[in-house]
N, C-alpha and C positions, 0 to 999 in steps of 0.2 A: 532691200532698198533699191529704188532705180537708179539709172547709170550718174541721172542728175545730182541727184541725193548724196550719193557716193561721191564723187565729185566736190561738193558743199565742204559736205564733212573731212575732206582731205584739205579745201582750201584754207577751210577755218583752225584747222589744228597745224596745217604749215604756217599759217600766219600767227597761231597763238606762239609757237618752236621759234619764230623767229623774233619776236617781240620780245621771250621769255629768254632769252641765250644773247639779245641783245643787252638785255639789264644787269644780267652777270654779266657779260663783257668790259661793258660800263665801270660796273662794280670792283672788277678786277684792276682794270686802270686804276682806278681812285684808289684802292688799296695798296697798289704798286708804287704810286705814287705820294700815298703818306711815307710807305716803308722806306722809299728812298728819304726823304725828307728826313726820318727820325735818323738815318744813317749816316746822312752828310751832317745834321744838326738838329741832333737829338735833346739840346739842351734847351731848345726854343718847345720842343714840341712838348716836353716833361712839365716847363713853363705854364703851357696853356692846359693840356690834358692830363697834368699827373694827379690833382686832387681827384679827377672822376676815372682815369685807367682801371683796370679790374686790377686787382693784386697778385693774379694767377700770371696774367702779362708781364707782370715788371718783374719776376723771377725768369723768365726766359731770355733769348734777344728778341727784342719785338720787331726790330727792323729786318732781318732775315726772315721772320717769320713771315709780315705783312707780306715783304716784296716775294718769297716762296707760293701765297696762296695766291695773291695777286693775276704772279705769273699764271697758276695755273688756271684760274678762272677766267684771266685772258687766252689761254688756249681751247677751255669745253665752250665758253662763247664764240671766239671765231668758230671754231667747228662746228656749231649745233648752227648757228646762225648763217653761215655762209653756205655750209653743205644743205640747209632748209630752201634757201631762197633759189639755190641752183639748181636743185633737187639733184646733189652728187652721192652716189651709193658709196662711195669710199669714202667719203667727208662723215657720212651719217652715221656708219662701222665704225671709223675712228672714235666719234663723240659717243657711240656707246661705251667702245672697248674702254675708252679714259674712264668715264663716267663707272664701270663695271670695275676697273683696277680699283679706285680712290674710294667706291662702295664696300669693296671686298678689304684693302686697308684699315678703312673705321673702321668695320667690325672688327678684326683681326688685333686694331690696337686699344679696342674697347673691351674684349677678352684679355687680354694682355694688362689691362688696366684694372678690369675686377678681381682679376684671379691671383696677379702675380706681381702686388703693391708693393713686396718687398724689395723684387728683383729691379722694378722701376727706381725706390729708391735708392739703389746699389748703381743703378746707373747713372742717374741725376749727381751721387755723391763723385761720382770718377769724374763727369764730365764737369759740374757748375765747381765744387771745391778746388782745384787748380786754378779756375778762371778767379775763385775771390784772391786766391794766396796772390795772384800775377798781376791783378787789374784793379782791385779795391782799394780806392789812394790813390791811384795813377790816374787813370782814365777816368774824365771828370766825369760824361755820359752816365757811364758806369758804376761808378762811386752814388749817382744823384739817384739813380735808376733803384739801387739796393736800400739808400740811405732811406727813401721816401717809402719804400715796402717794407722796411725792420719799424719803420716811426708808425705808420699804420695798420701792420699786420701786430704788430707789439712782440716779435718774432728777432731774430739773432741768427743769423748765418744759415745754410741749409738746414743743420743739422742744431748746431749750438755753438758756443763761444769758442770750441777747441777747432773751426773753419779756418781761425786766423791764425791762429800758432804756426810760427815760423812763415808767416807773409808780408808783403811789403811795408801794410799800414803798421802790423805789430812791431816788427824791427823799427821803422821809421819814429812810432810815437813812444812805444814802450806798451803801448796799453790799446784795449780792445775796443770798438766803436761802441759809444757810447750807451746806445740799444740792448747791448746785451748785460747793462748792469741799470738797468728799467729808466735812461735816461740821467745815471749817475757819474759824475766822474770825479778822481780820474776811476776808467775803470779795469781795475789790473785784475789779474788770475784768481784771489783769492774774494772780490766781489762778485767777480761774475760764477765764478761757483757757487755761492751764495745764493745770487738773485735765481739761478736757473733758469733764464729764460728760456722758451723754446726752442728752434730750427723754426727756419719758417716754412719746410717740406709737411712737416708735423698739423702748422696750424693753415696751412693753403690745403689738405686733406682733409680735416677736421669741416672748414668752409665749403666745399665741394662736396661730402656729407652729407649737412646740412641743408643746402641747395642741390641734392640729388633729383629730387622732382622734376624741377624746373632743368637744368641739364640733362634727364631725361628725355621730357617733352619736346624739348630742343632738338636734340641727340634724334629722335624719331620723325619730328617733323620734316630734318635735312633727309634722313632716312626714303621717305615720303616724297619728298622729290626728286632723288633720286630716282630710286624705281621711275616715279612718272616720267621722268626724262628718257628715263630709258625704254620706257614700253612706246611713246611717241617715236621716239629717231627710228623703232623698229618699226613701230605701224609703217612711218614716211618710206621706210628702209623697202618693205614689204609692198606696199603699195605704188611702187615706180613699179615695179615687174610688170602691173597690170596696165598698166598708160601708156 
């Protein structure tokens, strides 16, 4: 190619790097900023988006979550986006290196995810089972958050109805939320053994299954741009040397 040529093609791909890391940037804000929102008042936002939330979300915290990717997609944007328009070779290294950690991450907890289902739910059961025994009843957020994922998932605590034994709401009421004795009450020990409902670790795996395709294609498409982000910031990287 001639010098012009060359040239062209370096303008049009800094201007695409900058367009493209300005949108996640964007993105990230507006992500940041539901997370907060569901965090100061999460009860207004479950209000308007809890009949359409995924059901994988309302088993998490969703506002930690939001404001975590948020944050970080406001960081590979300013960096891909600022370090493009300035043409800064540290700015541009950085947005790889990130972009390189957070690629090597997914895969790493996507291994982690197919191989080692169990140990995932040995972890989920250590960390979310404390938070129903301490929070479920107390914390309204929280209580609305669970209550609307056991009513639609048709599911009953991580695991099953023995999450609440010896926690706030059982002590308080006597009897176990209502979900896990198929919307019967009152529902005490010897119905909910009965009904057997699920966990809902059980039947959010079962959904994820099911919809393994489409989280694939997903899963590969994010993939996808990754790489391309990354092979861009290096071209950009690459090609100051010669200007």
């Amino acid at each position: 190619l001639s010098p012009g040529a060359k040239m062209g093609c370096f303008t049009f791909i800094k201007v695409m790097m900058i367009l493209f890391n300005l949108a996640i940037f964007l993105s990230g804000g507006t992500l940041l900023g539901v997370g907060i929102w569901v965090k100061v008042d999460g009860e207004s936002f479950l209000n308007i988006f809890g009949a359409l939330s995924s059901s994988i979300l309302q088993v998490v915290n969703v506002a930690y979550l939001l404001i975590v990717i948020g944050a970080i997609l406001l960081v590979i944007g300013f960096l891909g986006c600022y370090g493009a328009q300035k043409e800064s070779k540290c700015l541009l290294m950085m947005f790889f290196s990130v972009v390189l950690i957070i690629f090597i991450a997914e895969v790493a907890a996507a291994v982690v995810a197919l191989v080692f289902t169990g140990l995932a739910e040995t972890l989920l059961t250590g960390l979310v089972t404390p938070l129903l025994k301490e929070k479920y009843g107390v914390d309204k957020a929280f209580t609305e958050i669970w209550n609307v994922t056991m009513t639609e998932v048709h599911c009953c605590g991580l695991n099953n109805y023995t999450d609440f034994n010896n926690s706030y709401f059982y002590e308080t009421h006597s009897s176990y939320p209502r979900q896990c004795c198929d919307m019967q009450e009152p529902c005490n020990s010897t119905l909910a053994a009965e009904m057997a409902v699920e966990g809902c670790f059980k039947q959010i795996l079962e959904e994820i299954r099911t919809n393994a395709g489409v989280a694939g294609g997903v899963a590969a498409g994010i993939a996808a741009l990754e790489i391309a982000a990354m092979a861009v910031s290096m071209y950009l990287y690459c090609r100051l040397d010669e200007k």
